[in-house]
Each structure stands twice: as C-alpha cells, then as structure tokens.
N, C-alpha and C positions, 0 to 999 in steps of 0.2 A: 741444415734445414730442420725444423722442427713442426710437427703438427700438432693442433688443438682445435678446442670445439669453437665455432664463429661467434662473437659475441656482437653485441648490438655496436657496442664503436667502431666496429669493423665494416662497417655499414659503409662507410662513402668509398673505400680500399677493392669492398668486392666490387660497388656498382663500377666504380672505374674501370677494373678489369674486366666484367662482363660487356661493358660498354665499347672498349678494345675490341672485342670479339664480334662484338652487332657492327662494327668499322670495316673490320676485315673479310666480314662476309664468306668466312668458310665456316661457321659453326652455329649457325642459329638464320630461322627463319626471319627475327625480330630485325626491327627497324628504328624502335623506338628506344630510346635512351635511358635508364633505369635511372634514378636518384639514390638515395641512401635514405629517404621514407620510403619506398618500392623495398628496398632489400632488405630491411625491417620487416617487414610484413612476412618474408621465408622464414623469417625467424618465431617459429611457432610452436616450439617441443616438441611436435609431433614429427617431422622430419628433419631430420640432419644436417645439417651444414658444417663445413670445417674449412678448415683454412691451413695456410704453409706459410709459416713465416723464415724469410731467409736468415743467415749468421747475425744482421744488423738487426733484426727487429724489423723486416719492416713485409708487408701480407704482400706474397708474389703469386697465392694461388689459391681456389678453392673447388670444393665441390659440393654438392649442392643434392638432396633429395626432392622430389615432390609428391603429391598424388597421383598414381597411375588412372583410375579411372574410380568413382566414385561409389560402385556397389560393393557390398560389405566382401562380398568372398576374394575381395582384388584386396583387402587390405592389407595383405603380407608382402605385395610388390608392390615396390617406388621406381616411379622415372629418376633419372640423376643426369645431373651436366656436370662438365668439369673445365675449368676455365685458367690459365695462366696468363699472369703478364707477359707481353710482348718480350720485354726485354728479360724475362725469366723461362720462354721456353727452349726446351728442347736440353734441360738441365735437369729434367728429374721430377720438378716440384709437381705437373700436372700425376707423376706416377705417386707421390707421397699423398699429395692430397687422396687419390683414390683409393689406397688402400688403411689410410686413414677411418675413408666412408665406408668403408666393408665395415669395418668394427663398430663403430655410429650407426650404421645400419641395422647389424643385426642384435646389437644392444638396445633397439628401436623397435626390433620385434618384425623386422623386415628379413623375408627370405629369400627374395629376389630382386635385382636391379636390372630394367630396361632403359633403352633410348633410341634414340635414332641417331646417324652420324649421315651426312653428306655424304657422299660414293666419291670425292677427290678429295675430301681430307683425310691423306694415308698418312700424315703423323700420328690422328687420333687414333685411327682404325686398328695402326700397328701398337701402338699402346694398349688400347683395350682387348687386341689379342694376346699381348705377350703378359698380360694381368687374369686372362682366364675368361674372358668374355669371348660366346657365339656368336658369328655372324648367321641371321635366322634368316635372312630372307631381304628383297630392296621393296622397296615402294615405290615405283615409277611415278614421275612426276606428283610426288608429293604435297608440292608447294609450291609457288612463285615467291623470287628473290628479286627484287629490282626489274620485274616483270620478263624472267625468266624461268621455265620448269625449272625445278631439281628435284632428284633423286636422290632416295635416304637408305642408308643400310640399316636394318635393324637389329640391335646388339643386345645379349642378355646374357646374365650369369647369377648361379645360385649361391645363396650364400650360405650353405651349412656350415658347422663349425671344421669340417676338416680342409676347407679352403682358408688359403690367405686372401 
C-alpha cells in the first residue's frame, strides 16, 4: 500500500467509497450520495485529504480533514473521517490512510484531530484506539439514522510532533 496526498482525479474513487459508507450505515449520519464535484470541493488546501492506493494502483482508502467549528481560536483543531473500500477493509489501509493524515495534518498547521464514531462501530473505535486516539465522552442520541437515535463516541488525539 502506499499513501499520498488526494488529488482532484481522485475525486469519483473517494466519492464511491464514502458512498459505500453512507450504504452501510455504521459510519455517517449522511444519506445523501456524494458525486466527484462534491468531493472536489474537500479539496481546498486548507485541509488535508489523502488517500491509499493498493500494490495495483488503484485508491482503496482515504481520510479526510474538515473545519471543526468556525471561530478563529478552534483553528488548530480539524474534524477527520476515514473511509475504506468495502472490499479493502480490515487489511490495514483505513490505519495507513490515518497516520498518513497525522502528517498532512500537522504540516497543515493542525494540532488536533476530532470526531465522532457510532458506539457499535468497534472496527473504527478499536482502530482509533490502537492509533492513540481518546474516547472523551458519547453523545446520546445524537442523530437519527433512517429514523432511528444513535449514539456517537467522541474521539480526539493530539498531534505534537512526538506522536505518530
């Protein structure tokens, strides 16, 4: 596997796989289907996207920064998703892409990354513990999914430079 920064033709590769994800319904509130002008628009210099391309060449994984909240003193923390192909997980590449984004991040000028996960997706959770990320706290009933509560864990990890 190799990782690198997401480029704009990479655009229809991520919306598919994030699209995967809005299908399967354990990793995002969303409903709506992303395009490849949708995931263009992430692509804004200011945060980070990267990608994992498997031994063929071909993008099985990414992860993603956003804006955490808009006042200036939040601007050192970014939200982050991280998203695998179906047929790519549970091989590594969701762990490549993320510590990928550690470095994109904090060459970004970001010292911290948040998010939220669903409280039954223990693939992510146990990922994002065994990578250095806090569970801080749930969110009860968060969100409705297909008009049902769910409840979010919320995860964070600092990024100095003596973390990987």
């Amino acid at each position: 596997m190799k990782t690198r920064d997401a480029a704009v033709a990479d655009a229809p590769a991520i919306a598919r796989i994030y699209n995967e994800g809005i299908d399967d319904r354990v990793a995002t509130f969303e409903t709506r289907h992303r395009t490849a002008d949708d995931v263009v628009q992430w692509l804004d210099g200011r945060h980070p996207v990267v990608v994992v391309d498997d031994d063929d060449g071909e993008l099985i994984a990414f992860a993603a920064t956003s804006t955490y909240r808009p006042r200036d003193c939040y601007a050192g923390i970014a939200e982050f998703s991280v998203y695998a192909a179906r047929a790519a997980r549970g091989r590594g590449a969701g762990r490549a892409a993320m510590e990928a984004l550690f470095i994109a991040a904090r060459t970004a000028g970001f010292w911290k990354l948040v998010s939220r996960v669903f409280v039954e997706n223990t693939a992510s959770r146990s990922l994002l513990r065994s990578i250095g990320f806090r569970e801080v706290g749930v969110y009860e009933r968060h969100g409705q999914l297909d008009g049902i509560w769910r409840d979010v864990v919320i995860v964070e990890k600092l990024l100095d430079s003596s973390q990987g």
